[in-house]
C-alpha angles and dihedrals in degrees: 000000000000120000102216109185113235114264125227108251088193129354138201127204122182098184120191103189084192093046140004133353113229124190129172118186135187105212126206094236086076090267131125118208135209111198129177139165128083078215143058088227100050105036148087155157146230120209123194125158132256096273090041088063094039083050089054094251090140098023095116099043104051088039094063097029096041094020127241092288091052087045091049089045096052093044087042087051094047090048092058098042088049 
């Protein structure tokens, strides 16, 4: 059997060329990710399923990485998939 890495359903960026690089990312494998970092060294992720983040596991921190629209969009877009 095959691995087949999950696929972003929709993504977010808010790219700073001057400062950091944000990204936020519904998966397919009922995940939502929380990514940050322009380099290997300096970056890093959260993951929490799809009922975590309903339930406001990642709120904060999209909120003050992506901003309050990008937070109400995600949690728009995972009430209409579920």
């Amino acid at each position: 059997m095959n691995y087949i890495p999950p696929k972003a359903i929709k993504n977010w960026k808010n790219d700073n060329p001057d400062g950091e690089l944000y990204e936020a990312s519904i998966m397919d494998n009922n995940t939502v990710i929380s990514a940050y970092g322009r380099y290997s060294h300096g970056s890093s992720c959260k993951i929490v399923s799809w009922k975590e983040f309903l339930g406001g596991e990642m709120n904060e921190l999209v909120s003050k990485t992506m901003g309050s629209k990008v937070l109400n969009e995600i949690l728009h877009e995972l009430q209409s998939i579920t």
